[in-house]
DRENTORKOL-3810 file (N, C-alpha, C; in nm, 4 decimals):
REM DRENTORKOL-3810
@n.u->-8.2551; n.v->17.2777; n.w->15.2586; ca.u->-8.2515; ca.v->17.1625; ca.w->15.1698; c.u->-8.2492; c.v->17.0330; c.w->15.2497
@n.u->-8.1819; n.v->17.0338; n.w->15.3856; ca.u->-8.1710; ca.v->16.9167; ca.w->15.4323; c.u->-8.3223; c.v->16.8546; c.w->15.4533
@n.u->-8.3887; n.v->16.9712; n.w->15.5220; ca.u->-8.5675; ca.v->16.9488; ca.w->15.5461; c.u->-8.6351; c.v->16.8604; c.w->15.4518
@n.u->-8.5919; n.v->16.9158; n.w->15.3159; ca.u->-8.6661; ca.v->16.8625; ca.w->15.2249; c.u->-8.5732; c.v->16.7357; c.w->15.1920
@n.u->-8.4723; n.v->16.7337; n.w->15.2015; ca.u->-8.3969; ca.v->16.5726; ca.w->15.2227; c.u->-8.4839; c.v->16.4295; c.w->15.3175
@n.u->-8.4627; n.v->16.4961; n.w->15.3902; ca.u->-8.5481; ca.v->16.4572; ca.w->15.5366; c.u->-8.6846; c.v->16.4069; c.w->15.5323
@n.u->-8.7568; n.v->16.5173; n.w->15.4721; ca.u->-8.9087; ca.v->16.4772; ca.w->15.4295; c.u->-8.9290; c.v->16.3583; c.w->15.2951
@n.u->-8.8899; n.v->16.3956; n.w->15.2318; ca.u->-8.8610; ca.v->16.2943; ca.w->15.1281; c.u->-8.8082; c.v->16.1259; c.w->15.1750
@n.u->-8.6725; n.v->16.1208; n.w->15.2062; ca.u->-8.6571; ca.v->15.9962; ca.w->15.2693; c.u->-8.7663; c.v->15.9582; c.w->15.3256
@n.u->-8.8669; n.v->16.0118; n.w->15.4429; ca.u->-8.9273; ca.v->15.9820; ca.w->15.5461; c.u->-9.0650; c.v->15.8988; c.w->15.4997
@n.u->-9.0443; n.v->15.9570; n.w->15.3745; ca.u->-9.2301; ca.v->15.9176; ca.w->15.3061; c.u->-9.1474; c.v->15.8060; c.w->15.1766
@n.u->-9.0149; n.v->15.8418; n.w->15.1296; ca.u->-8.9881; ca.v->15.6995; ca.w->15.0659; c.u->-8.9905; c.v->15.5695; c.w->15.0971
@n.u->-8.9358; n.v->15.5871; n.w->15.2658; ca.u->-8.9443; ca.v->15.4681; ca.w->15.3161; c.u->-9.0273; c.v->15.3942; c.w->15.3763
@n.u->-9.1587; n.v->15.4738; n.w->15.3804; ca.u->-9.3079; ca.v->15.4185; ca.w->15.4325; c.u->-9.3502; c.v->15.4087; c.w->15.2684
@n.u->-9.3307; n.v->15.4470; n.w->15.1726; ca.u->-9.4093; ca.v->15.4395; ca.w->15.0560; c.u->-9.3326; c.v->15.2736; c.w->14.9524
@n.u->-9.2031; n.v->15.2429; n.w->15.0099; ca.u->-9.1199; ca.v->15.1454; ca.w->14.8972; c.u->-9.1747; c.v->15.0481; c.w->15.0462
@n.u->-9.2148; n.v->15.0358; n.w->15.1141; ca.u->-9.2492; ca.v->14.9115; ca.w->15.2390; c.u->-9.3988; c.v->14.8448; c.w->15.1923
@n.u->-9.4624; n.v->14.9969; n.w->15.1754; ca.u->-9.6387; ca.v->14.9572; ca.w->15.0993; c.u->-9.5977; c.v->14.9257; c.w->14.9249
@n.u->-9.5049; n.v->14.9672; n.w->14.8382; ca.u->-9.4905; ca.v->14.8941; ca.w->14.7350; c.u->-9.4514; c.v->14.7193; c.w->14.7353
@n.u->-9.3605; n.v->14.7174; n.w->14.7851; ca.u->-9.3064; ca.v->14.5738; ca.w->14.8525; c.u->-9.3663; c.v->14.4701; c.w->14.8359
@n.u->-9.4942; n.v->14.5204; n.w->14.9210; ca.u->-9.6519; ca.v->14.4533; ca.w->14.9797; c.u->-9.6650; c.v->14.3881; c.w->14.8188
@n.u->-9.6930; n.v->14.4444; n.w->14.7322; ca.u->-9.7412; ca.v->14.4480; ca.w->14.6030; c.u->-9.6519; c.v->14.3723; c.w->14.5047
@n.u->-9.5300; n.v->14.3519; n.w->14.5565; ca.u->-9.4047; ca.v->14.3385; ca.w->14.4483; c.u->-9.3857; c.v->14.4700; c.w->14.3430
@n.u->-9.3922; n.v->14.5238; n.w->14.4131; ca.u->-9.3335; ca.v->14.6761; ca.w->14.3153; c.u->-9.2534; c.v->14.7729; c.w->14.3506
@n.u->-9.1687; n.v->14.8094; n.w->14.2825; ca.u->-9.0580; ca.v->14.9158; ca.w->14.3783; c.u->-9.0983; c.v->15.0377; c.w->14.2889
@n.u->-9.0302; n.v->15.1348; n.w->14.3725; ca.u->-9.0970; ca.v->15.2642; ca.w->14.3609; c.u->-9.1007; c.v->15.3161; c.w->14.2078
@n.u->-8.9689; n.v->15.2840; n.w->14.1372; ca.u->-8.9828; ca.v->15.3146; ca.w->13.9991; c.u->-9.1038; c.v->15.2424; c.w->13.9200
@n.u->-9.1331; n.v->15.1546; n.w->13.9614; ca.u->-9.2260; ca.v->15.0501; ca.w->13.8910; c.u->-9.3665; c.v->15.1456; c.w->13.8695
@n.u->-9.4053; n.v->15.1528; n.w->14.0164; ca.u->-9.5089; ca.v->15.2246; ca.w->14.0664; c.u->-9.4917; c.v->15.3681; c.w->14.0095
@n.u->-9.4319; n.v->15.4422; n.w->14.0383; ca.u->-9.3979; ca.v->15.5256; ca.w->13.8972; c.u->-9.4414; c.v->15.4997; c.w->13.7818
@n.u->-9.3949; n.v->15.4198; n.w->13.6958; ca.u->-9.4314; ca.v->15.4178; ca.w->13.5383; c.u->-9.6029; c.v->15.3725; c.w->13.5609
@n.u->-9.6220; n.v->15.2779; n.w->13.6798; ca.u->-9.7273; ca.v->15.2797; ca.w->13.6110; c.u->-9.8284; c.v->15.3457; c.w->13.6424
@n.u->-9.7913; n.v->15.4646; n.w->13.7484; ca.u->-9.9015; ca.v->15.5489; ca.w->13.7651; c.u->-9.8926; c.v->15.6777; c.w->13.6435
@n.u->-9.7484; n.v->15.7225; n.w->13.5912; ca.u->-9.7547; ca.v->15.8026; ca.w->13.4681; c.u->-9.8082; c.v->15.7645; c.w->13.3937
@n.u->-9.8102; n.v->15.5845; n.w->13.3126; ca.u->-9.8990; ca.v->15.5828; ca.w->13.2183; c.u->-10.0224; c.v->15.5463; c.w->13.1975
@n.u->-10.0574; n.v->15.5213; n.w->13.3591; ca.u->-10.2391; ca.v->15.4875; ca.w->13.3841; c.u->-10.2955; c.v->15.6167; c.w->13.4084
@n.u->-10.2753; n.v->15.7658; n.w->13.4023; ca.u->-10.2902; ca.v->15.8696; ca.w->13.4063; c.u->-10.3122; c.v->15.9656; c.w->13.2588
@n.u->-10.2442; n.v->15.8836; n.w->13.1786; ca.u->-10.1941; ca.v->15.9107; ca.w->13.0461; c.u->-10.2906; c.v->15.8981; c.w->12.9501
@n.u->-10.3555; n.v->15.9477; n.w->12.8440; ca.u->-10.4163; ca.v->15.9326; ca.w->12.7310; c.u->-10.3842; c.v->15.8111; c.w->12.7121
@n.u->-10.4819; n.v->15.7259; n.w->12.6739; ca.u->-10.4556; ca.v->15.5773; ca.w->12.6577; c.u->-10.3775; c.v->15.5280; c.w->12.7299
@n.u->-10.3823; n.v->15.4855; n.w->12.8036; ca.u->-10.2762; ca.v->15.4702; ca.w->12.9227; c.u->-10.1434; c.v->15.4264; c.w->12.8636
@n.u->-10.1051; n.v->15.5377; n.w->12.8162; ca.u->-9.9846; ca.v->15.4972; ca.w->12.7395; c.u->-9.8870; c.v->15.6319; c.w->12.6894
@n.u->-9.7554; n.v->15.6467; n.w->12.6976; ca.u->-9.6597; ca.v->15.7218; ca.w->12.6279; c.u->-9.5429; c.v->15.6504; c.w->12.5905
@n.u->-9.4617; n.v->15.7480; n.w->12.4667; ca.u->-9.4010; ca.v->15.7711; ca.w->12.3770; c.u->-9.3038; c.v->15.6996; c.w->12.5228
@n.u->-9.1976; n.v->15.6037; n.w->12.4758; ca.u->-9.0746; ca.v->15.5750; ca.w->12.5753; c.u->-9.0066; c.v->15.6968; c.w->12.5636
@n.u->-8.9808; n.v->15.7551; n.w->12.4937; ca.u->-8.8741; ca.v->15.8841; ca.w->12.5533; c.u->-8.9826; c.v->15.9523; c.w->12.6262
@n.u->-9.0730; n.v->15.9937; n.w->12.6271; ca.u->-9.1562; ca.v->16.0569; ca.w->12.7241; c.u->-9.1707; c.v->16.0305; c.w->12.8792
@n.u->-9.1521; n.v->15.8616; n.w->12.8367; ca.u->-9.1499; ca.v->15.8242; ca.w->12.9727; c.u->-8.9874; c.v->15.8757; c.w->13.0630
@n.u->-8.9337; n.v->15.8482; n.w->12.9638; ca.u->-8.8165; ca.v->15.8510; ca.w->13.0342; c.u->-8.8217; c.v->16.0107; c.w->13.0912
@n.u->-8.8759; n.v->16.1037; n.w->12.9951; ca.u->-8.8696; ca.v->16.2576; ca.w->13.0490; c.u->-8.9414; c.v->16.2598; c.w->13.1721
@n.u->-9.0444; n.v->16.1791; n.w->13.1908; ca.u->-9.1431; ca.v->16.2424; ca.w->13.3228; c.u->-9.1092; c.v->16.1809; c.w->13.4120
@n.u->-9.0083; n.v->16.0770; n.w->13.4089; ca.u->-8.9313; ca.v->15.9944; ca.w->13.5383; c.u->-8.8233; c.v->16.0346; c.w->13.5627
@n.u->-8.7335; n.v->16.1131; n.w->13.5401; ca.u->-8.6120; ca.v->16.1013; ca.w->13.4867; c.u->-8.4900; c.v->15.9960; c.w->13.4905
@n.u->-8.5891; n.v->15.9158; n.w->13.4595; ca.u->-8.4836; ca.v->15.7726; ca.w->13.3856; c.u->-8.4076; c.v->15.8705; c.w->13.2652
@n.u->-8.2720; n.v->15.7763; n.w->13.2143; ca.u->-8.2450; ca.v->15.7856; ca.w->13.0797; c.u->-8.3195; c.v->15.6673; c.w->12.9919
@n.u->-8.3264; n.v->15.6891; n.w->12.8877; ca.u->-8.3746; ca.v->15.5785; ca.w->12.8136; c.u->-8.3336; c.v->15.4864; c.w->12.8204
@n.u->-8.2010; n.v->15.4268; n.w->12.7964; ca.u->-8.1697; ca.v->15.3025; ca.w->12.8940; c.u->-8.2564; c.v->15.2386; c.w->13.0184
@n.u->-8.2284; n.v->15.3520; n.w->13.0674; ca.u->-8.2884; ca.v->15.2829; ca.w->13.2077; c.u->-8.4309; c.v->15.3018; c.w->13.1961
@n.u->-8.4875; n.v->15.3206; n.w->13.1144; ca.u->-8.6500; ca.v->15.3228; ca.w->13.1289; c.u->-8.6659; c.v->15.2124; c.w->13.0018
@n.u->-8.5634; n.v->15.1606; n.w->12.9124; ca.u->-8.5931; ca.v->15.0738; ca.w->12.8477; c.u->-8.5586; c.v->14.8907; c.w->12.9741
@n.u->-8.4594; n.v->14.9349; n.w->13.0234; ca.u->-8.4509; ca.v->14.7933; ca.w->13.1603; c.u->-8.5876; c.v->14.7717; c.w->13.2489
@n.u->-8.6433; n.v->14.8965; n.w->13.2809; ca.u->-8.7507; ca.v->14.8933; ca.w->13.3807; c.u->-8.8886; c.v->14.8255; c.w->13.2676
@n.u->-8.8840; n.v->14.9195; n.w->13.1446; ca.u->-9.0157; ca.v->14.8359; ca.w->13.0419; c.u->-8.9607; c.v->14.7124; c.w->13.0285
@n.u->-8.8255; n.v->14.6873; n.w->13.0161; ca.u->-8.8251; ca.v->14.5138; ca.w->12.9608; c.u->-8.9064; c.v->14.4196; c.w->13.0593
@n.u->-8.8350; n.v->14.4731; n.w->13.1935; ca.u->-8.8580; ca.v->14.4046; ca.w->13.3390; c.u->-9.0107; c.v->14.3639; c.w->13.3527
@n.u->-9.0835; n.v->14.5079; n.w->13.3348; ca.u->-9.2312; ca.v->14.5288; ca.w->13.3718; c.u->-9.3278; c.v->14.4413; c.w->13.2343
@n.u->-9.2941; n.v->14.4307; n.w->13.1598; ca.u->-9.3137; ca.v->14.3252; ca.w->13.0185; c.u->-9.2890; c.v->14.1767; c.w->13.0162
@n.u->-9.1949; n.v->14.1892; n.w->13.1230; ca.u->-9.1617; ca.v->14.0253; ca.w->13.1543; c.u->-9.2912; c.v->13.9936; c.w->13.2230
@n.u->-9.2805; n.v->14.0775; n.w->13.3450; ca.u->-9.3763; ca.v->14.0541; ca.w->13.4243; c.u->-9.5591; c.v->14.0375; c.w->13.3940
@n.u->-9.5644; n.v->14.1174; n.w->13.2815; ca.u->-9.7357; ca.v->14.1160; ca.w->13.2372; c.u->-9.7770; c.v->14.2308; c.w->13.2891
@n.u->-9.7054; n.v->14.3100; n.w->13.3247; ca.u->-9.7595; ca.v->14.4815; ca.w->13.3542; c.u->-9.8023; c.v->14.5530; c.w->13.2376
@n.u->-9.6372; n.v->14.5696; n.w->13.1478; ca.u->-9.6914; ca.v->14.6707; ca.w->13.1066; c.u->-9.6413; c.v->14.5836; c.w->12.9062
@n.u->-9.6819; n.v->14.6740; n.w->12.8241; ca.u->-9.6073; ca.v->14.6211; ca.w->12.6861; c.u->-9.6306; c.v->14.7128; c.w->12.6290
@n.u->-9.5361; n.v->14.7037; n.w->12.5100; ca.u->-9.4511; ca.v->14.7864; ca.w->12.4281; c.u->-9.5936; c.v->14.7877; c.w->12.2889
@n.u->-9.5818; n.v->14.9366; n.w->12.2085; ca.u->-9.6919; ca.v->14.9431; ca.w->12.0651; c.u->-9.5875; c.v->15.0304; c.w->11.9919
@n.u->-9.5624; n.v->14.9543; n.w->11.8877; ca.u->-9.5008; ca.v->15.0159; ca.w->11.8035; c.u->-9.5799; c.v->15.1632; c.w->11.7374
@n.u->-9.5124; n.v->15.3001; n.w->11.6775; ca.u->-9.5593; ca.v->15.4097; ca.w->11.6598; c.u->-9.6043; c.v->15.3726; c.w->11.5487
@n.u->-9.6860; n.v->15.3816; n.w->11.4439; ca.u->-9.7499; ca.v->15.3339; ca.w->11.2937; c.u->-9.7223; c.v->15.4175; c.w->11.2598
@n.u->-9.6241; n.v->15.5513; n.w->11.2903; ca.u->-9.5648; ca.v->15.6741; ca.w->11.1450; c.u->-9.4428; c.v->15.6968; c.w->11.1739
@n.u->-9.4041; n.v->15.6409; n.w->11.2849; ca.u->-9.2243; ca.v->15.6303; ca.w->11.2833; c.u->-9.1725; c.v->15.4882; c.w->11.3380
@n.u->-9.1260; n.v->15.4253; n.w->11.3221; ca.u->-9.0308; ca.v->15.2923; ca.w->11.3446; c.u->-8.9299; c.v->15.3297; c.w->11.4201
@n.u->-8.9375; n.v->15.4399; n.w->11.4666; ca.u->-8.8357; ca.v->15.4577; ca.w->11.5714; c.u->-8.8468; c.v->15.4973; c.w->11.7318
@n.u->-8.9812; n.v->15.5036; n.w->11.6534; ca.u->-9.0607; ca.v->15.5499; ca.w->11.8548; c.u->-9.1491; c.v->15.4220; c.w->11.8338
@n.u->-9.1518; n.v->15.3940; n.w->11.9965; ca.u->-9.2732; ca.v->15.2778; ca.w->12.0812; c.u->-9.3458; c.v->15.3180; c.w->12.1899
@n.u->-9.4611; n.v->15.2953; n.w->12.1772; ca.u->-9.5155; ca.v->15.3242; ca.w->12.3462; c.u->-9.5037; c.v->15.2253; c.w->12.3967
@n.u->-9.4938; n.v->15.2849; n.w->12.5572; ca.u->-9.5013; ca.v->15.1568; ca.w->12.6539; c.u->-9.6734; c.v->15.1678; c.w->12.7379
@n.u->-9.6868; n.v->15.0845; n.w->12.7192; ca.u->-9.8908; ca.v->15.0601; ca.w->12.7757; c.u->-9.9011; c.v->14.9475; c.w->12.9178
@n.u->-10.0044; n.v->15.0285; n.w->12.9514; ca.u->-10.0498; ca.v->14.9603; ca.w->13.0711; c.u->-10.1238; c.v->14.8418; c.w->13.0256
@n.u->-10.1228; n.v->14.6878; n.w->13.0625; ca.u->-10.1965; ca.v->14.6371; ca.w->13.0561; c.u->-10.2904; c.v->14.6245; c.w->13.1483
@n.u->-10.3926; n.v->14.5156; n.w->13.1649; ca.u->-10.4979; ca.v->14.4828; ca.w->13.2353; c.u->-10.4285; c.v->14.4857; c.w->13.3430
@n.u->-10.3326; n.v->14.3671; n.w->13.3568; ca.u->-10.2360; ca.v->14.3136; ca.w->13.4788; c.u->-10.2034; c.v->14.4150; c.w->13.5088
@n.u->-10.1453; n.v->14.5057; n.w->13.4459; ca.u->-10.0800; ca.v->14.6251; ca.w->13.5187; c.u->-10.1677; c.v->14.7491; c.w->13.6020
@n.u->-10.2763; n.v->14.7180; n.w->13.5478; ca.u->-10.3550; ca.v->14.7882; ca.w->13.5806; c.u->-10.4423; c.v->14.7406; c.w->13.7215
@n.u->-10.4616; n.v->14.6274; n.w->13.7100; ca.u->-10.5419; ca.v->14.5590; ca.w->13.8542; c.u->-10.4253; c.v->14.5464; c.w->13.9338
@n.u->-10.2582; n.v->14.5714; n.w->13.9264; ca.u->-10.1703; ca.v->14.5602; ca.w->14.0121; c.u->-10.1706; c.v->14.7374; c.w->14.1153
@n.u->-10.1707; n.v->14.8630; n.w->13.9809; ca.u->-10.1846; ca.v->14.9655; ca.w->14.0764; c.u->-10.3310; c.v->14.9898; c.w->14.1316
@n.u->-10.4240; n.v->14.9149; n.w->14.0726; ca.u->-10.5514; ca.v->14.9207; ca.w->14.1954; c.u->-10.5035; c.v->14.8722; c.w->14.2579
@n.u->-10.4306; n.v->14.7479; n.w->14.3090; ca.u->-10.4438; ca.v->14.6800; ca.w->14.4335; c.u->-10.3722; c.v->14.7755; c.w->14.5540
@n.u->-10.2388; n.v->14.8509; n.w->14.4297; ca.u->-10.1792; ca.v->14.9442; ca.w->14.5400; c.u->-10.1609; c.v->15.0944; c.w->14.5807
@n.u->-10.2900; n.v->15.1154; n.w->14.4861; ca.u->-10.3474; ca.v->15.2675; ca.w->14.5379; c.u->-10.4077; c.v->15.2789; c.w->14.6600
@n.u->-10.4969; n.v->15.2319; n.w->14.7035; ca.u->-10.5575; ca.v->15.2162; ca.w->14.8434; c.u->-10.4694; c.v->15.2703; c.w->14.9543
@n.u->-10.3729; n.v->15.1897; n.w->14.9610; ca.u->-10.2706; ca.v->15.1899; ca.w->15.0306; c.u->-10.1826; c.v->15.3041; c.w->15.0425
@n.u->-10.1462; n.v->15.3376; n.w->14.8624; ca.u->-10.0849; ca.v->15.4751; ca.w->14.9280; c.u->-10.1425; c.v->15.5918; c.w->14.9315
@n.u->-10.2301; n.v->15.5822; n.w->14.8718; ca.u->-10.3088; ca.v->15.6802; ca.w->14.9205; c.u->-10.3409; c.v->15.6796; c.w->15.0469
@n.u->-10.3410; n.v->15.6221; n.w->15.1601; ca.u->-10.3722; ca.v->15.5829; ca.w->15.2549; c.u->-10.2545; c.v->15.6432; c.w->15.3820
@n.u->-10.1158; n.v->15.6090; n.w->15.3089; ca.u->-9.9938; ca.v->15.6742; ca.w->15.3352; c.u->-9.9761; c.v->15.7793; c.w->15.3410
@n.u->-10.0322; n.v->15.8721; n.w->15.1820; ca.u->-10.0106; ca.v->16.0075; ca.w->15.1967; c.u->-10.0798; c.v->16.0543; c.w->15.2624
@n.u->-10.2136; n.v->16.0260; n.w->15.3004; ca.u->-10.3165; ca.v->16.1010; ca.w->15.3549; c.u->-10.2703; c.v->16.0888; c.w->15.5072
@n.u->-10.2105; n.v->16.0264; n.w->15.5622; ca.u->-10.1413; ca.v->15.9971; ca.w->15.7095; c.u->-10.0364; c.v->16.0783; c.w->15.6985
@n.u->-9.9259; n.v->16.0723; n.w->15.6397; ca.u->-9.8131; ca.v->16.1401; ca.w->15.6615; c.u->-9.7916; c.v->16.2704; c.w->15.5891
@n.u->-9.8801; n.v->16.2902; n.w->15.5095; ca.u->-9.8596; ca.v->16.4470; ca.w->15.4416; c.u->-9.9918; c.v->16.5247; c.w->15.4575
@n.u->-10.0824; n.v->16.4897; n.w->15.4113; ca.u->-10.1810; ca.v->16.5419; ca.w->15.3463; c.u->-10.2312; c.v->16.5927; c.w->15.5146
@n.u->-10.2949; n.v->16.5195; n.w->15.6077; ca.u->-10.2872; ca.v->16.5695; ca.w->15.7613; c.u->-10.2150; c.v->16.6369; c.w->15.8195
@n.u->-10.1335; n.v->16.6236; n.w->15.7979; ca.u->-10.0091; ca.v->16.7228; ca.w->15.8855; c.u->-9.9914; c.v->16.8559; c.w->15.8536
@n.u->-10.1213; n.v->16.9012; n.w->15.6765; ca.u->-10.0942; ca.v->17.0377; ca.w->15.6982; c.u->-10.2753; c.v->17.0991; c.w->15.6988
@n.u->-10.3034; n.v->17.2407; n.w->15.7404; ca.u->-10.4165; ca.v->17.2940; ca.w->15.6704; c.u->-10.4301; c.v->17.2969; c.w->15.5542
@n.u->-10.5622; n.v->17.2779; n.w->15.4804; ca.u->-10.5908; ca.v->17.3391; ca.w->15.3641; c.u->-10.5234; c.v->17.4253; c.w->15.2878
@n.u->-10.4827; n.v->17.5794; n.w->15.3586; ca.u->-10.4403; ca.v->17.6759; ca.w->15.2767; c.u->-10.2830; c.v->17.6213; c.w->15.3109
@n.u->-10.2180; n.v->17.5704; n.w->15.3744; ca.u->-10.1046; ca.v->17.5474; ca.w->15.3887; c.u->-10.0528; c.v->17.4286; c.w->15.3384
@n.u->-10.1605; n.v->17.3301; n.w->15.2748; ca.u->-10.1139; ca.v->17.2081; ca.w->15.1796; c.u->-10.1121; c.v->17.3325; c.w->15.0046
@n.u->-10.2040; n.v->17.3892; n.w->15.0304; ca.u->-10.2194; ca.v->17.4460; ca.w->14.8870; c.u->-10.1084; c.v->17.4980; c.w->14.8133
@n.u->-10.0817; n.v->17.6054; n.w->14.9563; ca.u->-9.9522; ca.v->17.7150; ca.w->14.9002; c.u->-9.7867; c.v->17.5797; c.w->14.8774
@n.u->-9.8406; n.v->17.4584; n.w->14.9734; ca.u->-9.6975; ca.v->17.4010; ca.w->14.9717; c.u->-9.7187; c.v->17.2832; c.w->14.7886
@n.u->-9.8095; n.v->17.2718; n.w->14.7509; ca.u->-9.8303; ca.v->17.2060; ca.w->14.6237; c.u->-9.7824; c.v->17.3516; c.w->14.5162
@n.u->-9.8796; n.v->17.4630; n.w->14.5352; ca.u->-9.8391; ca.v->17.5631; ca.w->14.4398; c.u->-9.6993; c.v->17.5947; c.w->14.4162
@n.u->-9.6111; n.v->17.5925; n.w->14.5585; ca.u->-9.4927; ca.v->17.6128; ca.w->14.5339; c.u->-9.4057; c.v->17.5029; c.w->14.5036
@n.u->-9.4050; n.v->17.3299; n.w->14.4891; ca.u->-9.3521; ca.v->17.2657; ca.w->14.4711; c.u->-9.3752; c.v->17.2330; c.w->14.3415
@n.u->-9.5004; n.v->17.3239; n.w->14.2693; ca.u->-9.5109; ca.v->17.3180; ca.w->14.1098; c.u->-9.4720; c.v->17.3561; c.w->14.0189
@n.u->-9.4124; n.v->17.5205; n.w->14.1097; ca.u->-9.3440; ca.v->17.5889; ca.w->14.0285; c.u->-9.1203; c.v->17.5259; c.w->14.0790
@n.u->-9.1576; n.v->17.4683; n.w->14.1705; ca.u->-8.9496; ca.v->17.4881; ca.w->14.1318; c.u->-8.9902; c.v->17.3428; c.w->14.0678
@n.u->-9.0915; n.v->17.2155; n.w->14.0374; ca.u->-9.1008; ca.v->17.1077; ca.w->13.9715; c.u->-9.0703; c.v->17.1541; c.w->13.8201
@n.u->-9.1656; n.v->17.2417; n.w->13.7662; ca.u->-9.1279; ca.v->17.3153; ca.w->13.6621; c.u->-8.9877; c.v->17.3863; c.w->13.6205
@n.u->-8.9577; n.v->17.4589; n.w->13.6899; ca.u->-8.8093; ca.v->17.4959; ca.w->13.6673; c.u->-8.6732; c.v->17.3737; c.w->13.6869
@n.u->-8.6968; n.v->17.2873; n.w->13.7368; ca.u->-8.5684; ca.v->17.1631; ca.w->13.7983; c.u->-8.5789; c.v->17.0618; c.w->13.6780
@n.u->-8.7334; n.v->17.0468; n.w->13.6577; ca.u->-8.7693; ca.v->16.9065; ca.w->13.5780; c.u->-8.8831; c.v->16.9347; c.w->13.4375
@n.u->-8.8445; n.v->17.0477; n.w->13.3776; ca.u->-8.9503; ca.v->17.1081; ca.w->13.2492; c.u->-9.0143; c.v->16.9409; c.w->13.2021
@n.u->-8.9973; n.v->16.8210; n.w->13.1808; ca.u->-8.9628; ca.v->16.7536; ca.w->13.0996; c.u->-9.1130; c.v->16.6528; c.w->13.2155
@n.u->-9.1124; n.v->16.6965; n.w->13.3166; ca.u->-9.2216; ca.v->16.6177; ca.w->13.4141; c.u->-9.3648; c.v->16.5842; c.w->13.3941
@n.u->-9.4148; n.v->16.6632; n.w->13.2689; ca.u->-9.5566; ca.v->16.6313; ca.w->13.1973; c.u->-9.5128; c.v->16.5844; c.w->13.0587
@n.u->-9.3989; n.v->16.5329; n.w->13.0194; ca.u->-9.4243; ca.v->16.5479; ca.w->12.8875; c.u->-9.4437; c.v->16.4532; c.w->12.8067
@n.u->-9.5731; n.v->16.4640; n.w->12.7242; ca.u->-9.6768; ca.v->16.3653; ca.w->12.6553; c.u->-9.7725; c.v->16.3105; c.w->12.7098
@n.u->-9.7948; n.v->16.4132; n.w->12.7810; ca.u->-9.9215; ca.v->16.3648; ca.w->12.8890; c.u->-10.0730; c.v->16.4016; c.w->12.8112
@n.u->-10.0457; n.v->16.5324; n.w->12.7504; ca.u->-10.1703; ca.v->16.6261; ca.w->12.6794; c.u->-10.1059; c.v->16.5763; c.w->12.4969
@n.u->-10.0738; n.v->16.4800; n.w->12.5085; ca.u->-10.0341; ca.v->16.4333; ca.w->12.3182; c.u->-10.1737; c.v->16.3828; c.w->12.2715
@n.u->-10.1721; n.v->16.4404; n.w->12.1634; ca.u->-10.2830; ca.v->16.3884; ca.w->12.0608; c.u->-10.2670; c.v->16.2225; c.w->12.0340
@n.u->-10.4126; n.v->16.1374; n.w->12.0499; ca.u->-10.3247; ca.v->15.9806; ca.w->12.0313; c.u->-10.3080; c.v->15.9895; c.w->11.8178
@n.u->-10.1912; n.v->15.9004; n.w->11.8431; ca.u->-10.1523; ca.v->15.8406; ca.w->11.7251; c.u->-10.0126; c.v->15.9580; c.w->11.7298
@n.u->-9.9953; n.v->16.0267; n.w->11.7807; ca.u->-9.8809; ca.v->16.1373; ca.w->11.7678; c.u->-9.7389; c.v->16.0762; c.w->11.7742
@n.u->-9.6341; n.v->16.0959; n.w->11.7245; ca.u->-9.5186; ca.v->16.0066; ca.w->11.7621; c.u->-9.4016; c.v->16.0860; c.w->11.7558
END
C-alpha cells in the first residue's frame, strides 16, 4: 500500500503544478473532465458528487466556486425540482483544452512510459476492478439517458 501511496503522491504533485499553470486545482480539473466526458457535458449533482467522491456539500462549494468563475453552471431538472445539473460551459471548456495538452503530456512521461504495453494493460485491468469494488459509485450517470433525473 505504501507503493501505491508513493506513486500517487508522486504524479499528484507534478499533476496540481501543471493545474496551477491554468488556475485550477485538482478537484476543479476533476469535475471538469467528468462532465466534459459526460452526455451533454453534464450530470445530475449527486452524480457528480458519486464519481468524485465529494459529499454534496462539497461538490455543491466546488460548483458554486467553478460558476463564479464562468466554468461551469447549474440546469435545473424539468421533472424534479430537486435535482440540478452542473454543465460545462464554453469557458469551461476552452479552460480544460488549454490544460489537457499538458497533462496528458505528464502522464505519458511519468506513467504511461515507464511501463510495456501488456504491463500498462494488466496494471489498468487491475486498477478497474479494485476501482469498482472501493468506489461502485465512479461512473455514475455517465451512460444516463438525457432529460433523466
Amino acid at each position: 500500500m505504501g507503493l501505491v501511496m508513493e506513486v500517487h503522491a508522486g504524479l499528484a504533485a507534478r499533476f496540481a503544478a501543471q493545474f496551477e499553470e491554468h488556475d485550477l486545482s485538482s478537484v476543479e480539473f476533476e469535475v471538469l473532465m467528468r462532465l466534459a466526458r459526460s452526455p451533454q457535458h453534464e450530470l445530475r449533482m449527486t452524480d457528480l458528487a458519486a464519481q468524485t467522491s465529494l459529499s454534496t456539500s462539497g461538490v455543491t462549494r466546488v460548483v458554486d466556486r467553478m460558476e463564479r468563475d464562468g466554468l461551469l453552471c447549474r440546469r435545473a431538472c424539468p421533472s424534479d425540482r430537486r435535482s440540478a445539473y452542473a454543465v460545462v460551459t464554453e469557458s469551461g471548456m476552452t479552460r480544460l483544452d488549454e490544460t489537457l495538452p499538458g497533462h496528458i503530456q505528464l502522464i505519458e512521461d511519468w506513467f504511461i512510459s515507464q511501463l510495456d504495453s501488456a504491463a500498462l494493460d494488466n496494471l489498468l485491468d487491475s486498477l478497474r476492478i479494485v476501482r469498482d469494488a472501493v468506489h461502485p459509485g465512479a461512473t455514475a450517470g455517465s451512460a444516463g439517458r438525457a432529460g433523466d433525473c
